[in-house]
C-alpha positions in Angstrom: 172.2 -63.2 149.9 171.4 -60.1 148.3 169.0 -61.7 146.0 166.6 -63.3 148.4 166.6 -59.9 150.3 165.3 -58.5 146.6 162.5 -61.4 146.7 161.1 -60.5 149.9 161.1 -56.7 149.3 157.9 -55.0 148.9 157.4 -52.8 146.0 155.6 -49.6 146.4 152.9 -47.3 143.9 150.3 -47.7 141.8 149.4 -51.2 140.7 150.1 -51.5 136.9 147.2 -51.3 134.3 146.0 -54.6 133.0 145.5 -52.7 129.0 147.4 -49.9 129.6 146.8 -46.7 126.9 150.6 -46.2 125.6 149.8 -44.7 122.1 149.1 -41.4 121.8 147.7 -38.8 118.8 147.6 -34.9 118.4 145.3 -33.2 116.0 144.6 -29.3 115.6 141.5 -27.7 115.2 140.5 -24.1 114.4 138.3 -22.2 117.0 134.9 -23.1 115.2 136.1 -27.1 115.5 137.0 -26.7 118.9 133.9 -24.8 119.8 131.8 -27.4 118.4 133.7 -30.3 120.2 133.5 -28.8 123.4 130.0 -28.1 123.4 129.1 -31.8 122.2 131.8 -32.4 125.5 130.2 -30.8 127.9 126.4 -32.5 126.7 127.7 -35.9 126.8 128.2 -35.0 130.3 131.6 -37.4 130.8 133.9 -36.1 132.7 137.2 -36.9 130.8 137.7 -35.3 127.1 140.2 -38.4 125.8 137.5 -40.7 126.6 134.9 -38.9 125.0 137.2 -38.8 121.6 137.4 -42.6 121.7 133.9 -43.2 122.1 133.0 -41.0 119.6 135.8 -42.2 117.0 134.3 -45.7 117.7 131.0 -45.4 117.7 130.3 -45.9 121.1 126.7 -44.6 122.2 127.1 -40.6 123.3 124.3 -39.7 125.9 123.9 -35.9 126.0 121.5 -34.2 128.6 120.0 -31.0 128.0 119.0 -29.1 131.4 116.5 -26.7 131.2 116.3 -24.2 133.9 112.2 -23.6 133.9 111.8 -27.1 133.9 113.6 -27.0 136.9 111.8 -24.1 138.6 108.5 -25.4 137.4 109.2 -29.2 139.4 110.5 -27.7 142.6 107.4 -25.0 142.8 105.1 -27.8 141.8 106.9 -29.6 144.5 106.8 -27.9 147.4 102.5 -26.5 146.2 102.5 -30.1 146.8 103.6 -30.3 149.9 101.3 -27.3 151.1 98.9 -29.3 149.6 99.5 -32.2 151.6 99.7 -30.1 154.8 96.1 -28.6 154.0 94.9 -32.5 153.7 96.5 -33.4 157.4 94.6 -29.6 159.2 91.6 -30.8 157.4 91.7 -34.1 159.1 92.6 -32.4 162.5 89.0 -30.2 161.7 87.3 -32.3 161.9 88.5 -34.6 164.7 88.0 -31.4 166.6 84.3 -30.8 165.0 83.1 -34.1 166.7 85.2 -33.8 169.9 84.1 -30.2 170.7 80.5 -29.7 169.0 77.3 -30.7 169.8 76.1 -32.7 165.9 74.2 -29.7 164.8 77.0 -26.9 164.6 79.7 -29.7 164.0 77.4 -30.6 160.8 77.6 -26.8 160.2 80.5 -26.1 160.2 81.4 -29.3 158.0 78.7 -27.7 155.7 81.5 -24.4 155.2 84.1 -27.4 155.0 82.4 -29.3 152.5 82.1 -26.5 150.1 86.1 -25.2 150.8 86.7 -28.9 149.6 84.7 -28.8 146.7 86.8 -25.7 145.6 90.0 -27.6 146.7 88.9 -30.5 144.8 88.7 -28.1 141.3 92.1 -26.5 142.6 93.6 -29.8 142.3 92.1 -30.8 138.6 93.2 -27.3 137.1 97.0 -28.3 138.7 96.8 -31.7 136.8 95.4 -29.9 133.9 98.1 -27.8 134.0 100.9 -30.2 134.5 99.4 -32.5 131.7 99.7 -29.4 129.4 103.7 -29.0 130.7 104.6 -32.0 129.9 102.8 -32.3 126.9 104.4 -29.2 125.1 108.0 -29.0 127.1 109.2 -32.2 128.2 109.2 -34.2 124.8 111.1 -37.1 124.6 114.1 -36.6 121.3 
């Protein structure tokens, strides 16, 4: 009786591992070795050190990333000059809306005169930013 009670009970915990890592090594290294491995750690960017060991003893393809902080700053100012950018686009559409709606022809084709020439200068604005940007990526973001 006592064994079919045993058949029926339910185990508890973690479910075993189907290739379970028994084996284990230990090597020293002096503080330059150690430096060096984690630095080349902390590039891969993987989050446990035994499992960067193993891919590294066997070959295994290492990805590093390298962050660079003006990069950074550079994308999120070029980001949000964007966005201002954008916003200008959407008040120069609401101008002129109002131009037509509120003018006679004559002054509304005035005053889109003064527009047209603060677009022209928008217009160069935005081919120095590209410029610019080309140039950026061209010197600081090569591909290695």
């Amino acid at each position: 009786m006592n064994d079919q009670n045993n058949n029926y009970k339910k185990k508890g915990g973690r479910k075993p591992k189907l290739n379970p890592s028994n084996h284990r090594y230990v090597f020293r290294l002096n503080d330059e070795e150690n430096d060096k491995l984690l630095s080349l750690f902390e590039e891969s960017g993987l989050s446990n050190k035994a499992k960067f060991i193993v891919s590294v003893l066997f070959s295994k393809e290492i990805k590093t990333v390298k962050i660079d902080k003006s990069v950074i700053d550079f994308y999120m100012r070029l980001t949000s000059f964007y966005s201002q950018f954008r916003a200008i686009g959407v008040n120069y559409n609401q101008v002129v809306k109002l131009l037509y709606t509120q003018f006679s022809d004559r002054k509304a084709a005035a005053f889109l005169y003064k527009l047209e020439k603060q677009t022209a200068e928008l217009a160069s604005l935005c081919k120095k930013i590209i410029e610019i940007t080309e140039n950026f990526n061209q010197q600081y973001m090569k591909k290695e």
